[in-house]
Kinemage of the C-alpha trace (Angstrom):
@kinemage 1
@onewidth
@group {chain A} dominant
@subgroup {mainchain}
@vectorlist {calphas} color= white
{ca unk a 1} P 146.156 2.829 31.312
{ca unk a 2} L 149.722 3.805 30.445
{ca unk a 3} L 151.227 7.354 31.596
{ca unk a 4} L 153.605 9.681 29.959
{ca unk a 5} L 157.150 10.622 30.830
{ca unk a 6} L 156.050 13.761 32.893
{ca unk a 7} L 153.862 11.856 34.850
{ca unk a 8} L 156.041 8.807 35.461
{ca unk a 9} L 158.731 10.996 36.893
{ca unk a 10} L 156.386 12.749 39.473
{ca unk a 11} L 154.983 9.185 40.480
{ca unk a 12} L 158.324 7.813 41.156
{ca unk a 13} L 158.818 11.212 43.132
{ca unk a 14} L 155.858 10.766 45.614
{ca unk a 15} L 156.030 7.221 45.861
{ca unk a 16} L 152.796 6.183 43.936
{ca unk a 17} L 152.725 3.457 41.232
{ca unk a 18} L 150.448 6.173 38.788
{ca unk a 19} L 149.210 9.422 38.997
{ca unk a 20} L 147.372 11.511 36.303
{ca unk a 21} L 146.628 14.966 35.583
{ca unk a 22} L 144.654 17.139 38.425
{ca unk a 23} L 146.315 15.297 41.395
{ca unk a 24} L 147.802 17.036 43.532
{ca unk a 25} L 151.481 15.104 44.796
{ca unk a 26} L 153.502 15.597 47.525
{ca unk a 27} L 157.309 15.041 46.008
{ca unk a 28} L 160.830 14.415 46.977
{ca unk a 29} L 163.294 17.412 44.756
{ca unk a 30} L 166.414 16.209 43.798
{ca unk a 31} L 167.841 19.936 42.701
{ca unk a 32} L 166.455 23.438 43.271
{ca unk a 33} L 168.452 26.334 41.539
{ca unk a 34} L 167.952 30.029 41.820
{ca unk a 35} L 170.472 32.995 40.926
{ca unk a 36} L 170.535 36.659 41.756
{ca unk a 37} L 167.390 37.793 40.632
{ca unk a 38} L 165.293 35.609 42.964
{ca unk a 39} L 168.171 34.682 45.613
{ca unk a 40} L 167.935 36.950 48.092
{ca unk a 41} L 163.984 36.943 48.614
{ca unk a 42} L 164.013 33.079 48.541
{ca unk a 43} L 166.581 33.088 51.228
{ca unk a 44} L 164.865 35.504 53.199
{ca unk a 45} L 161.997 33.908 53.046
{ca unk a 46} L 163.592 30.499 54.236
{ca unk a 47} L 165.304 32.042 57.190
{ca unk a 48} L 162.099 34.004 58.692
{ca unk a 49} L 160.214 30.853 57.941
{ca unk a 50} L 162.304 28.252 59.021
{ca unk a 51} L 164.905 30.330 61.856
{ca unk a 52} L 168.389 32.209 61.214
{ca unk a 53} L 169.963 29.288 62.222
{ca unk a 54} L 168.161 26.846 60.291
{ca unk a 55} L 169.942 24.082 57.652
{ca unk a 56} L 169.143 23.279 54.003
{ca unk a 57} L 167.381 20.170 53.460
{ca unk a 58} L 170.962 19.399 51.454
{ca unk a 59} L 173.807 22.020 50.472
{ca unk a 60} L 174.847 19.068 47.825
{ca unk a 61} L 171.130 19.334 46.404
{ca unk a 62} L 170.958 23.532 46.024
{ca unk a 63} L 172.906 25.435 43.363
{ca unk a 64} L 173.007 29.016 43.254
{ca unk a 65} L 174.435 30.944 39.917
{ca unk a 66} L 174.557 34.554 39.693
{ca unk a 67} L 173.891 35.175 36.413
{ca unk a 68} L 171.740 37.858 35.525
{ca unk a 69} L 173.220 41.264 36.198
{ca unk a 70} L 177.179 40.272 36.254
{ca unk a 71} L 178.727 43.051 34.173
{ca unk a 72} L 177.195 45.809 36.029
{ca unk a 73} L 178.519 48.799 38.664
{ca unk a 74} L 175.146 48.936 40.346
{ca unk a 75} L 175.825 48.338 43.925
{ca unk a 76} L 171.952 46.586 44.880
{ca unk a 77} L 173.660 43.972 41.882
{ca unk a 78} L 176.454 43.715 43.714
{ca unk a 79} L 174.358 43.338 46.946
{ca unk a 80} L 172.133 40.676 45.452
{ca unk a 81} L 175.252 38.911 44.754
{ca unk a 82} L 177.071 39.187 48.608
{ca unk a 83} L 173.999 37.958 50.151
{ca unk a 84} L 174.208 34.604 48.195
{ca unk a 85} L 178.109 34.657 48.671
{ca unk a 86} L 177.329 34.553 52.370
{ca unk a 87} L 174.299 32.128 52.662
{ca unk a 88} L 176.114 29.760 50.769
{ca unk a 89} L 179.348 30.281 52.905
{ca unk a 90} L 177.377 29.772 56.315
{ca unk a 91} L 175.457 26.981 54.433
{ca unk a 92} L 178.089 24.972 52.994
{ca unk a 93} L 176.746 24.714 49.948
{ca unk a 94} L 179.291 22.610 47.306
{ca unk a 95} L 177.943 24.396 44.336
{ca unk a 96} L 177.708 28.606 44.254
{ca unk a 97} L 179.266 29.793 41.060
{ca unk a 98} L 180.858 33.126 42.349
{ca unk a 99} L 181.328 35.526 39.836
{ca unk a 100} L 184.552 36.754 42.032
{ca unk a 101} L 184.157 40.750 41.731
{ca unk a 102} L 187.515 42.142 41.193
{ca unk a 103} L 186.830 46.015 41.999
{ca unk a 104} L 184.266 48.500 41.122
{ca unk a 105} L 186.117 50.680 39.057
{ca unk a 106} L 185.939 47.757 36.709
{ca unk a 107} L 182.212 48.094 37.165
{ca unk a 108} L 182.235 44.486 38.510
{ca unk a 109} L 183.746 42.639 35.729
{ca unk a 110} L 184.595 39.001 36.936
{ca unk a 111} L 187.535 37.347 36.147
{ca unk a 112} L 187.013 34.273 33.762
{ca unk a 113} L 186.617 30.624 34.398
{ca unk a 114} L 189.819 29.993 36.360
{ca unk a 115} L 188.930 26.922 37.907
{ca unk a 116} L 187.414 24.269 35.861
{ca unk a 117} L 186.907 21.647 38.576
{ca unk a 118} L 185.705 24.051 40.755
{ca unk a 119} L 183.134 26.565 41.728
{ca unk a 120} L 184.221 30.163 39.823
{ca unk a 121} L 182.028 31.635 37.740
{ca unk a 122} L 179.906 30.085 34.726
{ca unk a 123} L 177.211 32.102 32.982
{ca unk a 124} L 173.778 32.005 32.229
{ca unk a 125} L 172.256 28.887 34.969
{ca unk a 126} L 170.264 27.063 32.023
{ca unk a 127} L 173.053 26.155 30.014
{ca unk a 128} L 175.535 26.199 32.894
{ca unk a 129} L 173.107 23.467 34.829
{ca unk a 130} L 173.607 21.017 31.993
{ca unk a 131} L 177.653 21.712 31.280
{ca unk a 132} L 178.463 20.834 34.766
{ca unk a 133} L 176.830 18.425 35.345
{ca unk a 134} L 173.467 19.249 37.414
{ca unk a 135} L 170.550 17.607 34.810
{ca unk a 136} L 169.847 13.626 34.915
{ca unk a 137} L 167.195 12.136 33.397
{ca unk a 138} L 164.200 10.988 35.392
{ca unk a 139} L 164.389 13.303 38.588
{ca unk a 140} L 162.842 16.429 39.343
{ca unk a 141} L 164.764 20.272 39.167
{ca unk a 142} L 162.940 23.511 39.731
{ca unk a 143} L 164.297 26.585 39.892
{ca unk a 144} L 163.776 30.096 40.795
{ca unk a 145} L 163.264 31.562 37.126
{ca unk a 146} L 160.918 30.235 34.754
{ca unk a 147} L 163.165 29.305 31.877
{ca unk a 148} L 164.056 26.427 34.203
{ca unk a 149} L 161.802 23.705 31.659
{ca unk a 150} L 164.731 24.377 29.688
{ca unk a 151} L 166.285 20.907 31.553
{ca unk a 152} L 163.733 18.779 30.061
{ca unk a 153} L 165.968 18.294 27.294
{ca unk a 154} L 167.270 15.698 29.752
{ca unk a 155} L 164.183 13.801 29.966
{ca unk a 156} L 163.704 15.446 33.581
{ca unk a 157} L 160.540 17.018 35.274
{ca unk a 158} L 161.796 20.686 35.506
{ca unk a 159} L 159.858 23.759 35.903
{ca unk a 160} L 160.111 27.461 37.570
{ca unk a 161} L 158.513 28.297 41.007
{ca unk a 162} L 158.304 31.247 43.097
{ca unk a 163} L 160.483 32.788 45.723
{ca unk a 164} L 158.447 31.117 49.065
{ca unk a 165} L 158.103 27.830 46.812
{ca unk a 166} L 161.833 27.755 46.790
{ca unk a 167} L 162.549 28.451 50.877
{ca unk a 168} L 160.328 25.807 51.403
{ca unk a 169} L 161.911 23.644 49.287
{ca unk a 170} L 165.414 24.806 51.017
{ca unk a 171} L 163.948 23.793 54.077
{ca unk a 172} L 161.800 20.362 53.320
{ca unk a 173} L 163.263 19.169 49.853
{ca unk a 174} L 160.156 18.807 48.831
{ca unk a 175} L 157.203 20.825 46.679
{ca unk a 176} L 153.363 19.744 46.548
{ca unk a 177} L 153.020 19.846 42.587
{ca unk a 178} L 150.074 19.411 40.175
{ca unk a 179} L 150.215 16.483 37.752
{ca unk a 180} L 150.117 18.453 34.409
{ca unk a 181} L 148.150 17.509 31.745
{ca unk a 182} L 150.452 16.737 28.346
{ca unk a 183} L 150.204 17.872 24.778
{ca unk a 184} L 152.826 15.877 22.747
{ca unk a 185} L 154.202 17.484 19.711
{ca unk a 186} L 155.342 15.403 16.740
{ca unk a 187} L 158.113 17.009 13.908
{ca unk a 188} L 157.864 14.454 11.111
{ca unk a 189} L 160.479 14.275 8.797
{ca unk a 190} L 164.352 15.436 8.377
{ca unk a 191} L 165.029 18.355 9.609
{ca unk a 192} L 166.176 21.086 6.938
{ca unk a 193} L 169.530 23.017 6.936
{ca unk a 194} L 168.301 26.376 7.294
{ca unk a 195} L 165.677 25.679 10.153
{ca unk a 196} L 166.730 25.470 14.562
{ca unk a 197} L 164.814 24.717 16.952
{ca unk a 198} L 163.940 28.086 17.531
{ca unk a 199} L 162.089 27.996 14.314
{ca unk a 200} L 160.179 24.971 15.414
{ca unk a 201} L 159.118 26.505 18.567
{ca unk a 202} L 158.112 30.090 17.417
{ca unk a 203} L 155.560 28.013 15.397
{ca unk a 204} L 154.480 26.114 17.734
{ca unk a 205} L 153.684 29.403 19.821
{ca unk a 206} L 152.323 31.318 17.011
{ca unk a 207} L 149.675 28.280 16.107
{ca unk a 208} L 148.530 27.357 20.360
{ca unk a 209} L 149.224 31.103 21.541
{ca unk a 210} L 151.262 32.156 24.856
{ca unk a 211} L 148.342 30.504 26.919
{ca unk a 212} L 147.992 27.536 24.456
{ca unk a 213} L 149.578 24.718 26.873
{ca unk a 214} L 149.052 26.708 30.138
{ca unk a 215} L 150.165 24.600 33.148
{ca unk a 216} L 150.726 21.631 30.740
{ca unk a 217} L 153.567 19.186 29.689
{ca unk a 218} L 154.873 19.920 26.272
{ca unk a 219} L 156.370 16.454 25.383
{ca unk a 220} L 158.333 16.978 21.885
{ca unk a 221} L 158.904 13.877 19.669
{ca unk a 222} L 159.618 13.013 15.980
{ca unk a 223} L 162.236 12.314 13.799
{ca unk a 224} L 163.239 15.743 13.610
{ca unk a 225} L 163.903 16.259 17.184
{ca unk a 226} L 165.610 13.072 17.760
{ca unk a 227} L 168.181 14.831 14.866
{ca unk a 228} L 168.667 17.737 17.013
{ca unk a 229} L 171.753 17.678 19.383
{ca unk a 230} L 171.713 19.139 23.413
{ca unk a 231} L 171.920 22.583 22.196
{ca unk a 232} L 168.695 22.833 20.159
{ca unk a 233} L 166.747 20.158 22.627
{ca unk a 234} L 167.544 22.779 25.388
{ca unk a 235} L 165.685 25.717 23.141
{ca unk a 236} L 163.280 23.608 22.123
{ca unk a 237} L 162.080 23.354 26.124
{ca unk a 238} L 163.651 26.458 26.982
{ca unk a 239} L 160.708 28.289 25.061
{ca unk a 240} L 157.624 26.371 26.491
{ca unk a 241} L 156.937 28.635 29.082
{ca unk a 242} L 156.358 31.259 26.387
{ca unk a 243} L 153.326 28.887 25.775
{ca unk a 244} L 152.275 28.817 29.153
{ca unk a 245} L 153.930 25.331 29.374
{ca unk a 246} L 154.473 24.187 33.037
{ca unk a 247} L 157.337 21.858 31.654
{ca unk a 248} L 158.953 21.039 28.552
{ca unk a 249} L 160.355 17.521 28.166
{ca unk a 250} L 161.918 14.883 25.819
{ca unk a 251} L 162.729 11.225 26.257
{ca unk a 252} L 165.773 10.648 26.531
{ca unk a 253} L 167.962 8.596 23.528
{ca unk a 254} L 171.733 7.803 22.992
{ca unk a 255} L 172.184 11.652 22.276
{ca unk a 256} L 170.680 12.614 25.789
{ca unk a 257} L 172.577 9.613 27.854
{ca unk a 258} L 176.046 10.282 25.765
{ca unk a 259} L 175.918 14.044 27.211
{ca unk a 260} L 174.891 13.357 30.573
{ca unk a 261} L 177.162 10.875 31.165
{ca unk a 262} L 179.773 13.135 29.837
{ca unk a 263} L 179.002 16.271 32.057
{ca unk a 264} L 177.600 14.206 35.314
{ca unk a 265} L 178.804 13.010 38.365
{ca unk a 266} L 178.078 9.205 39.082
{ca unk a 267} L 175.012 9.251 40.698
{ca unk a 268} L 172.496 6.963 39.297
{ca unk a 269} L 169.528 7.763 37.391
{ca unk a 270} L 166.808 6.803 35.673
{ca unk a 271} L 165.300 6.871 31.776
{ca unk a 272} L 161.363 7.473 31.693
{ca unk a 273} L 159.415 6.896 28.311
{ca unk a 274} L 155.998 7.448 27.449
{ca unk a 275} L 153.754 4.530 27.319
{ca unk a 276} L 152.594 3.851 23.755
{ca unk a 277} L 148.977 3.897 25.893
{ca unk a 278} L 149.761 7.171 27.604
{ca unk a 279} L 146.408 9.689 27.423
{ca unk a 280} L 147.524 13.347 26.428
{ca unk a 281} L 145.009 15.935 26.340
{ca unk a 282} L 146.095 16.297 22.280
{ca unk a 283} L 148.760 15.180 20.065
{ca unk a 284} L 149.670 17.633 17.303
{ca unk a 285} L 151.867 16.685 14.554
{ca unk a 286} L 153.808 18.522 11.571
{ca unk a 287} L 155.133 18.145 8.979
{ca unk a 288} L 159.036 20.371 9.087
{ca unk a 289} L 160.025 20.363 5.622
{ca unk a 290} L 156.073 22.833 5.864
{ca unk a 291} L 157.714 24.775 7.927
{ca unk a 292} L 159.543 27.953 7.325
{ca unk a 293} L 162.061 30.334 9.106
{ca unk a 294} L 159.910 32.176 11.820
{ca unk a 295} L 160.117 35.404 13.431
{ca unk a 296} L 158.217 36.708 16.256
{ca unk a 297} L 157.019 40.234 15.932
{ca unk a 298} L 156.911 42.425 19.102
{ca unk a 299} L 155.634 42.340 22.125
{ca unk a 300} L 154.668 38.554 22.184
{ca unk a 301} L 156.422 35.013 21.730
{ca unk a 302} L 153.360 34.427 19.417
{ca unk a 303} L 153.171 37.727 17.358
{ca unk a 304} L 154.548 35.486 14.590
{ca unk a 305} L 155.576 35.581 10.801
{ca unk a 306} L 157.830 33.937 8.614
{ca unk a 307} L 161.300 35.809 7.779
{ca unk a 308} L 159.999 35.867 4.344
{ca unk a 309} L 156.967 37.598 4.892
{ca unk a 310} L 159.222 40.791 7.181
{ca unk a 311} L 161.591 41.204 4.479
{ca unk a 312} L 161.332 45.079 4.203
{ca unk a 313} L 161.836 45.136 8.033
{ca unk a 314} L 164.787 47.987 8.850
{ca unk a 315} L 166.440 46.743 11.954
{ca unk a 316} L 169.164 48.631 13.600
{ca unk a 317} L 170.484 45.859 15.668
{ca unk a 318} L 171.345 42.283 16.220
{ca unk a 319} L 171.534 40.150 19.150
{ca unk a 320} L 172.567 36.823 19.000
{ca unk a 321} L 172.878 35.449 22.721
{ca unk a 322} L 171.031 34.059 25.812
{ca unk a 323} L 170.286 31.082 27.217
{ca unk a 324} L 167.918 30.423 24.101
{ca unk a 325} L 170.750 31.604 21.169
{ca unk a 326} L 173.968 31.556 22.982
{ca unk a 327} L 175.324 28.268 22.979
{ca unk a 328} L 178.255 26.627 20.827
{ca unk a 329} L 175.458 25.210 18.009
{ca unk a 330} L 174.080 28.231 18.042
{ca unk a 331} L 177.321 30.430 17.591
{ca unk a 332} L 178.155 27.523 14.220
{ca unk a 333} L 175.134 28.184 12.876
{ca unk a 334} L 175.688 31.925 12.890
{ca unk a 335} L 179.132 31.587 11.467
{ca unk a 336} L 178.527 29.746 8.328
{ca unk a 337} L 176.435 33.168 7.438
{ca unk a 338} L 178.821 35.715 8.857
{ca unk a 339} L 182.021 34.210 7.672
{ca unk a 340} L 183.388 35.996 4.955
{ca unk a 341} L 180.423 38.474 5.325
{ca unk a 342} L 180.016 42.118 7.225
{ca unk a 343} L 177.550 43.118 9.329
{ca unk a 344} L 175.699 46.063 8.100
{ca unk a 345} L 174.418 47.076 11.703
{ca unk a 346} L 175.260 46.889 15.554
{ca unk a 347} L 175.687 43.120 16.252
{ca unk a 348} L 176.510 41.648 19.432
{ca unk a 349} L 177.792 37.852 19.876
{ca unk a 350} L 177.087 37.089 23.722
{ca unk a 351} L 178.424 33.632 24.891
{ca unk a 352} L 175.638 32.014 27.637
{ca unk a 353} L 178.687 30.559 29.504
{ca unk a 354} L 182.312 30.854 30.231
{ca unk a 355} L 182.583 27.282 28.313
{ca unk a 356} L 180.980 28.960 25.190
{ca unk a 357} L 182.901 31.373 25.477
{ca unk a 358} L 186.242 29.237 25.325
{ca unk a 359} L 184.548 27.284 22.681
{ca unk a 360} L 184.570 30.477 20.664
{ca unk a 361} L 188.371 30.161 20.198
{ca unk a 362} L 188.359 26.078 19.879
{ca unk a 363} L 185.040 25.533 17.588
{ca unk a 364} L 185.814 26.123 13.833
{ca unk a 365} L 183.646 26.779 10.832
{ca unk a 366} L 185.150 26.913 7.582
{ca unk a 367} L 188.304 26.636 8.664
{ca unk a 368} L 188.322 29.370 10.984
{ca unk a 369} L 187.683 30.036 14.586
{ca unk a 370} L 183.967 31.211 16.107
{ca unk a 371} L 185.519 34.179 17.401
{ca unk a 372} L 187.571 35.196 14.554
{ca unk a 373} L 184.870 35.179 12.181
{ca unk a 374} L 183.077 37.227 14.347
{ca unk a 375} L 185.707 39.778 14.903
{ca unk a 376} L 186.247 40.253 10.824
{ca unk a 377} L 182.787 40.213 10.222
{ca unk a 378} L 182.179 43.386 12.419
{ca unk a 379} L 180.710 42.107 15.383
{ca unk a 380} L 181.097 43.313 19.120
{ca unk a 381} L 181.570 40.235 21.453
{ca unk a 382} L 180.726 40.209 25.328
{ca unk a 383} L 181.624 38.004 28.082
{ca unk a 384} L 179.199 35.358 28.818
{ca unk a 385} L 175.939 36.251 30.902
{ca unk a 386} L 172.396 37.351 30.287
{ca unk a 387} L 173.495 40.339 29.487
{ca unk a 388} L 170.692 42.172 27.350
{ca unk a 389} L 168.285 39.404 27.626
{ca unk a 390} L 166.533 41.162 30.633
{ca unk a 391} L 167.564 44.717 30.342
{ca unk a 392} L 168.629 45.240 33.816
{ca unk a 393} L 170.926 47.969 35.445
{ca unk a 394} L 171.614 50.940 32.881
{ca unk a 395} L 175.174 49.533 32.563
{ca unk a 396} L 174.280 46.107 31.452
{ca unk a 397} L 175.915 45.048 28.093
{ca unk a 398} L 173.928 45.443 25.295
{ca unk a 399} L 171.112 47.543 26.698
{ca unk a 400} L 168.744 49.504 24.249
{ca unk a 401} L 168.473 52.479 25.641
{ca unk a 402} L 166.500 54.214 22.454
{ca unk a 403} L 163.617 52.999 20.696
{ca unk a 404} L 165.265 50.702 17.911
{ca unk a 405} L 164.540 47.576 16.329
{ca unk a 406} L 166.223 44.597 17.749
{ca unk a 407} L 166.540 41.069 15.751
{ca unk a 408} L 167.384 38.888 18.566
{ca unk a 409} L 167.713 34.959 19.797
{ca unk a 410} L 166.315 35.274 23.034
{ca unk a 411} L 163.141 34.454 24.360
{ca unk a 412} L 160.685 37.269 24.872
{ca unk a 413} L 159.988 39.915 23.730
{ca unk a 414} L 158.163 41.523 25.996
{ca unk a 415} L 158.470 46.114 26.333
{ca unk a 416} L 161.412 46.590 28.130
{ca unk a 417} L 163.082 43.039 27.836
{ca unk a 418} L 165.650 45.358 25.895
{ca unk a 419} L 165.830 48.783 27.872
{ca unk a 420} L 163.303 51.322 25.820
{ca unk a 421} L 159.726 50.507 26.033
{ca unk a 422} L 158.814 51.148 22.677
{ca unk a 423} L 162.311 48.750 21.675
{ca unk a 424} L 160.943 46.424 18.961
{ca unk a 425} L 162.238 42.937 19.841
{ca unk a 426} L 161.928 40.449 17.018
{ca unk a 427} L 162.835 36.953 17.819
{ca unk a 428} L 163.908 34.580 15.734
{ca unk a 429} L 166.648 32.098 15.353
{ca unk a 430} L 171.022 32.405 15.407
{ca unk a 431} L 170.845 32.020 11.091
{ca unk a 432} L 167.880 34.055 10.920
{ca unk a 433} L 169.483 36.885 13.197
{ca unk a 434} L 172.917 36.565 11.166
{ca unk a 435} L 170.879 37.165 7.967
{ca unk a 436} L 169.546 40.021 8.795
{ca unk a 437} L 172.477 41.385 10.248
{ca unk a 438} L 174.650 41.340 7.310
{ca unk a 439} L 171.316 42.828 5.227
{ca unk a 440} L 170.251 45.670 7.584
{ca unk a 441} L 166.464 44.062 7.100
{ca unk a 442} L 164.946 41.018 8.547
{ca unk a 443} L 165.998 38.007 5.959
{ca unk a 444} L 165.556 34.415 5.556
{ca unk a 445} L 168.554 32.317 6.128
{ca unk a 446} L 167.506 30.589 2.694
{ca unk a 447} L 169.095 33.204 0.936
{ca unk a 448} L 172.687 32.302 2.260
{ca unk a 449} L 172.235 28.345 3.220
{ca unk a 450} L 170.254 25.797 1.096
């Protein structure tokens, strides 16, 4: 009997020749990340657990990346963040992105990416992970925040766990995991200009539900994912937790193995592919050119429509951004709607990383740069983080703080993800949101892009 990718990875992690779904394994981790959210518990955790004086299994193997509440004055932030400065100074960890606070009457602004080749600050940990050089195909990275399945773009078991998952990892380097179960998902055909991934994968939530593929593998596959570059493979799997995924993954191709290569240092690693005998629990397939611009209505990944369907939706803001809809594809895609357009309401363009960011002046569509396009079209443009994605401190760029309708890339859309609780977040993808916010009304990218 043949195994899939998912389950090939956590066999060559435990040291069997097969596993299948239901066992419980016992496995070697070759990267745990976490960031300031869940930091400070999982390192408290780790030192009443393991000692104050006690080592990390391997500072080269842990990388921490305060992320989520940068641009803030709020001083338990700002805490958060000193507690990982120190643990990873008494550590020696290689890899802490420090956002290097320059005062608080700048209310914690950091200074941007001064050091390329070294350890300053980055952005948002899922796309910073891949950009420096932290994903390989065929080993296993979990991470303290649930978007974390975002790295099986890279044909790699990854998947969020808890705070006192994490310490013991810090201390052992290893996790006892449950072989998931896999669905595999098959896009036939080309993919169309005015669909993203995001489109693919708000259908794919709307049809199985937010508990559709809970604590299973989502294994994507078809000839219109093989199409899609890093960027869109990474919100493909980004968004499988919204289904109640326990990973995301894809097999790596030339497309995977060009980037890695690229971005990572020269350890080896190695490329897992499904058997063509592998058993998955189901196999769903679609057709793309079927499917149409999608739009998830609040409060739930799978509260979905098509953009058609909303079009007398009033929105008074967009949001295009995150670790789901703040990358460099993401930002093009935008573009070739906004340029030579105005935004009608409040639109914010919110790099995920300081490389994105930089990529904003060097990336050109139409002629023109990211960021100028953006400027003329109207649009307010932050430094990279999550910014608004969570909400966070009441000083955190982009919050919501009234009841108004958000069109946004990120990837919930949950009360409060925004600020308000009665916010309406609707998610949907970077042409989608630029659409709509040069129409005041939820609109399919059709309209402007054949």
């Amino acid at each position: 009997m043949g195994m899939t990718i998912t389950e090939k990875i956590l066999a060559s992690h435990c040291g069997r020749a097969e596993v299948s779904p239901g066992q419980n394994v016992w496995c070697g981790v070759d990267l745990l990340m976490t960031h300031d959210i869940c930091g400070p518990g999982t390192i408290g955790i780790f030192l009443q657990e393991f000692g104050e004086d006690a080592k990390v299994f391997d500072p080269d193997k842990v990388v921490v990346i305060p992320d989520h509440y940068i641009f803030t004055a709020d001083a338990k932030a700002h805490r958060n963040i000193q507690i990982l400065r120190d643990f990873a100074r008494k550590q020696g960890l290689k890899y802490f992105y420090d956002p290097d606070f320059i005062s608080p009457d700048q209310k914690g602004m950091v200074s941007p990416c001064k050091d390329p080749a070294g350890t300053s600050y980055r952005g948002v940990c899922h796309s910073a992970l891949p950009q420096n050089g932290h994903t390989r195909p065929g080993e296993i990275l979990l991470g303290t925040d649930s978007h974390t399945c975002t790295h099986g773009a890279f044909g790699e078991f990854a998947t969020g766990i808890g705070n006192t998952e994490a310490a013991f990892v810090l201390g052992t380097g290893k996790l006892w995991l449950k072989v998931p179960a896999s669905i595999r998902f098959v896009f036939n055909g080309p993919m169309p200009r005015y669909l993203m991934a995001k489109d693919l994968i708000l259908h794919v939530i709307g049809q199985i539900g937010v508990d559709g593929a809970a604590y299973m593998a989502m294994e994507f596959a078809g000839q219109a994912i093989k199409s899609l570059n890093v960027d869109e493979r990474c919100t493909l799997c980004n968004m499988a937790i919204e289904a109640g995924g326990k990973n995301g993954i894809i097999e790596p191709d030339d497309v995977t193995l060009s980037y890695v290569r690229q971005r990572s240092t020269k350890k080896d690693f190695t490329v897992y592919k499904s058997d063509a005998k592998a058993q998955y629990a189901k196999v769903i397939e679609y057709d793309v050119g079927r499917i149409e611009p999608a739009v998830a209505k609040p409060h739930s990944p799978d509260n979905h429509a098509t953009a058609r369907e909303l079009a007398d939706v009033k929105i008074d803001r967009v949001y295009i951004g995150s670790c789901t809809g703040g990358k460099t594809t993401d930002f093009m895609a935008a573009a070739a709607i906004l340029n030579g357009r105005t935004v009608v309401v409040e639109t914010f363009i919110v790099p995920a990383t300081t490389e994105t960011d930089m990529d904003l002046d060097r990336v050109k569509v139409g002629g023109r740069a990211l960021r100028k396009i953006f400027a003329d079209a109207g649009c307010r443009i932050g430094p990279a983080s999550c910014a608004a994605c969570l909400g966070g401190p009441p000083d955190t760029f982009g919050r919501a703080n009234e009841p108004i309708q958000v069109v946004s890339t990120t990837n919930r859309n949950f009360p409060g993800r925004m600020g308000h609780l009665d916010a309406g977040v609707w998610l949907a993808s970077p042409l989608t949101a630029a659409a709509s916010a040069v129409t005041g009304k939820i609109a399919d990218p059709r309209k402007f892009i054949s």
